[in-house]
Structure formats: C-alpha cells, structure tokens
Biotite code that builds the C-alpha atoms (Angstrom):
import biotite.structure as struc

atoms = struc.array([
    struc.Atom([0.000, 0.000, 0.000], chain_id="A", res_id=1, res_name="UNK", atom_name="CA", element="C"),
    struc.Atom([1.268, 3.459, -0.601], chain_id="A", res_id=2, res_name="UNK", atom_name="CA", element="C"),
    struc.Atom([2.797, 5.795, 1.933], chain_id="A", res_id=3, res_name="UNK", atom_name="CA", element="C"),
    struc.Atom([0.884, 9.134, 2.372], chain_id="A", res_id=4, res_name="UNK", atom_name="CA", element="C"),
    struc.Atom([3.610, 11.302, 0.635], chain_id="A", res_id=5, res_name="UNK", atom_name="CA", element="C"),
    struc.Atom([3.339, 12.963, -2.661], chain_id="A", res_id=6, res_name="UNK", atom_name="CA", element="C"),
    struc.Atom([4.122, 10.098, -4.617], chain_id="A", res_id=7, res_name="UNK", atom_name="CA", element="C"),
    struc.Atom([1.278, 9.457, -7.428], chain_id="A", res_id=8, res_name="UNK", atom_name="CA", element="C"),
    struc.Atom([-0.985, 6.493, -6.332], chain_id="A", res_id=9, res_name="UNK", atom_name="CA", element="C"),
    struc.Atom([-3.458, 4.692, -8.482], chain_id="A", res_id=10, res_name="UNK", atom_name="CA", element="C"),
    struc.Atom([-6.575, 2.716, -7.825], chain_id="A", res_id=11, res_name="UNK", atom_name="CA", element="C"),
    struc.Atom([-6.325, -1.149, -7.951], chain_id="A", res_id=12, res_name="UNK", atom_name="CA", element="C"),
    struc.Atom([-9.578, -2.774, -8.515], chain_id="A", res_id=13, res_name="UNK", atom_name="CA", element="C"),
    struc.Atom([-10.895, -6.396, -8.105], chain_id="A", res_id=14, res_name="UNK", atom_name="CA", element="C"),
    struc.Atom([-14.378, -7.173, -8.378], chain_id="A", res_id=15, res_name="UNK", atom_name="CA", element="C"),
    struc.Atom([-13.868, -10.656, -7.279], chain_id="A", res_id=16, res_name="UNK", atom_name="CA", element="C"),
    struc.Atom([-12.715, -9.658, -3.640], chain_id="A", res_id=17, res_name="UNK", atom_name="CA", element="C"),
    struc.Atom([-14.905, -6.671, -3.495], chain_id="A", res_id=18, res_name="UNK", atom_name="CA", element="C"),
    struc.Atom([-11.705, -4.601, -2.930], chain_id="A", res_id=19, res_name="UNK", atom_name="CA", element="C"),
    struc.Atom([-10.369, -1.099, -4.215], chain_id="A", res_id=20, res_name="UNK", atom_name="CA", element="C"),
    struc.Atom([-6.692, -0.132, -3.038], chain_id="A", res_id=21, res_name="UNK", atom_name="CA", element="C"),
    struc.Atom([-4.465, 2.479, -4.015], chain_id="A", res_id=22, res_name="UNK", atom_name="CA", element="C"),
    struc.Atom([-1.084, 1.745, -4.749], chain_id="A", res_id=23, res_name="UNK", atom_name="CA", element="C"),
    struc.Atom([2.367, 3.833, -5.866], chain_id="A", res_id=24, res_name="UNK", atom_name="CA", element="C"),
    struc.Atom([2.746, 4.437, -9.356], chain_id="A", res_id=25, res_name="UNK", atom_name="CA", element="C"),
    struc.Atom([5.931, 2.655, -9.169], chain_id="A", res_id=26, res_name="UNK", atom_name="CA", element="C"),
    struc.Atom([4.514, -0.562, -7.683], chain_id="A", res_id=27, res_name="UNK", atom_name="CA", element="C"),
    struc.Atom([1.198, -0.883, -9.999], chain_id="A", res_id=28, res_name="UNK", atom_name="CA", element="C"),
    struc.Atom([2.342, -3.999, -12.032], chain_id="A", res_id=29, res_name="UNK", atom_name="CA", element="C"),
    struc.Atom([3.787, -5.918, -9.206], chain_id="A", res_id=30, res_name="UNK", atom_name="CA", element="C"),
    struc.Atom([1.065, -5.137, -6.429], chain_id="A", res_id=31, res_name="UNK", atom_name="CA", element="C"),
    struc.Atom([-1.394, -6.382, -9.414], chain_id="A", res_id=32, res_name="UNK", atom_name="CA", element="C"),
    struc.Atom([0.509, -9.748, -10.098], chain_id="A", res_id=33, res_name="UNK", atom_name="CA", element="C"),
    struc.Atom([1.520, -10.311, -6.943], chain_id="A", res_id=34, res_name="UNK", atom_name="CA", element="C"),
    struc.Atom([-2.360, -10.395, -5.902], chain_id="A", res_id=35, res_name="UNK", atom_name="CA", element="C"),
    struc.Atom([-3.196, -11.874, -8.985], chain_id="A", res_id=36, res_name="UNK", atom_name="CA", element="C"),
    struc.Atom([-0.664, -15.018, -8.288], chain_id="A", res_id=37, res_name="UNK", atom_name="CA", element="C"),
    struc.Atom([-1.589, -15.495, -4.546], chain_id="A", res_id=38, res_name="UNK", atom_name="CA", element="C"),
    struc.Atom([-5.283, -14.603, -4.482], chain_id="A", res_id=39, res_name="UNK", atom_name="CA", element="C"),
    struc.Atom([-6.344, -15.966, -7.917], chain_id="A", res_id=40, res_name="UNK", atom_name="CA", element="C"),
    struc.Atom([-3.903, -18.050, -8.680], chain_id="A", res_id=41, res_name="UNK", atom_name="CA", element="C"),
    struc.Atom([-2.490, -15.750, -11.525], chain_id="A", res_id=42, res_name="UNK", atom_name="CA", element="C"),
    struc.Atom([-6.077, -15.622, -13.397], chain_id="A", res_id=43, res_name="UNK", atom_name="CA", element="C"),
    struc.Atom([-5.528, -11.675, -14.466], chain_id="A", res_id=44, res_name="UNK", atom_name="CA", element="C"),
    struc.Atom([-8.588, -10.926, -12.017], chain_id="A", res_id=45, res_name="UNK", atom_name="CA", element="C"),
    struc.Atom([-7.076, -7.503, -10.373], chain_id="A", res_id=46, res_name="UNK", atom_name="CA", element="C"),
    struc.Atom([-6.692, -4.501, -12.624], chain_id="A", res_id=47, res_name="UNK", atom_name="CA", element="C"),
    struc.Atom([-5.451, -0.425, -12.442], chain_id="A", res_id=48, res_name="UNK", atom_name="CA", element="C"),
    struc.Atom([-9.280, 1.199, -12.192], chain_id="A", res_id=49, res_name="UNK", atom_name="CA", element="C"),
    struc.Atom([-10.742, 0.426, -15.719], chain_id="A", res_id=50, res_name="UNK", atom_name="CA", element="C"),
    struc.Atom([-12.067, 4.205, -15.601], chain_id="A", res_id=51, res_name="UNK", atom_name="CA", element="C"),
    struc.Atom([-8.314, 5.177, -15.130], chain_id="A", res_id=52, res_name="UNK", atom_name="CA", element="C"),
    struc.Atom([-6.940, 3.011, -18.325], chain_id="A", res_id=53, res_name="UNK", atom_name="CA", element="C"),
    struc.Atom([-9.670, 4.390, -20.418], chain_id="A", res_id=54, res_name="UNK", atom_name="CA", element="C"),
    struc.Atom([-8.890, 8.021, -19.642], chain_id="A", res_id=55, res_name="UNK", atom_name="CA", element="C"),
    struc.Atom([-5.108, 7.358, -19.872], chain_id="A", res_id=56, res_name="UNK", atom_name="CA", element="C"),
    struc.Atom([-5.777, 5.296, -23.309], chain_id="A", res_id=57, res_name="UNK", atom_name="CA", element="C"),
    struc.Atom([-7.854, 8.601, -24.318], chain_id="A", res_id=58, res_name="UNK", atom_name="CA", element="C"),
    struc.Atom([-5.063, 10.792, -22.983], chain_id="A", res_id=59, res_name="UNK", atom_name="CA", element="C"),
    struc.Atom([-1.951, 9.191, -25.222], chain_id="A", res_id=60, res_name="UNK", atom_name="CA", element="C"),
    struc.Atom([-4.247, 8.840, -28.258], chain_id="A", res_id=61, res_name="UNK", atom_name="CA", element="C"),
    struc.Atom([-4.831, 12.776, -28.078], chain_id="A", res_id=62, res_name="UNK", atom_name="CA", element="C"),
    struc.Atom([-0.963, 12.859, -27.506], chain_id="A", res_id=63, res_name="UNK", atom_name="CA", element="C"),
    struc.Atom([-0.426, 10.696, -30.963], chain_id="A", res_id=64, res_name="UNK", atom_name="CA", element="C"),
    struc.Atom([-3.129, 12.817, -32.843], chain_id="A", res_id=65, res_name="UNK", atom_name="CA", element="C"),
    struc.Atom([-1.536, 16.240, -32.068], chain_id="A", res_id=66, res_name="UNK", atom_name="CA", element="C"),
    struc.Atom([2.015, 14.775, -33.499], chain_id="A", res_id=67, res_name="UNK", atom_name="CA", element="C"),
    struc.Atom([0.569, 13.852, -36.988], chain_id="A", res_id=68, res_name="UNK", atom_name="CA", element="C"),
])
C-alpha cells in the first residue's frame, strides 16, 4: 500500500474480492501480479481502475493525434 507522501498512487480494482486499493505508481504492475498469483492463482482478475486506463488510453491517443 502506498505511503501518504506525494508520490502518485493509483486505484487497484478487483471485483472478485470486493476490494479497491491504491497503490504507488511505481509498484502498480507488481502489487497487481503479486495479488493476482496469490489470491487468484495468476487468473488476471485484479486490474489499475478500468475508468483510469480508459482516460489514460484517451489521454496518449490525443498525444499521438496532435504529433501527426
């Protein structure tokens, strides 16, 4: 879990457990597959907030659009 300093966090989701964490930017992909591995025995179940990919995804496609 993420220390209350001003590092960027982002919310973890997993529907299966019923759980919502947030967790440093720098430790996303591991937090994920570590739960992943021990809680669903590495069945991708936990995810970054699906509302945060989306708005990231719409973010970098703007990005790509303006450099054409």
């Amino acid at each position: 879990m993420a220390d209350s300093n001003d590092e960027p966090t982002v919310p973890v989701v997993c529907e299966a457990c019923d759980t919502t964490n947030r967790v440093a930017l720098d430790d996303v992909a591991a937090t994920v597959a570590q739960h992943n591995e021990r809680v669903h025995g590495g069945e991708p179940v936990a995810e970054v907030d699906p509302d945060v990919t989306s708005a990231l995804h719409d973010l970098l496609a703007a990005d790509v659009v303006e450099e054409d």
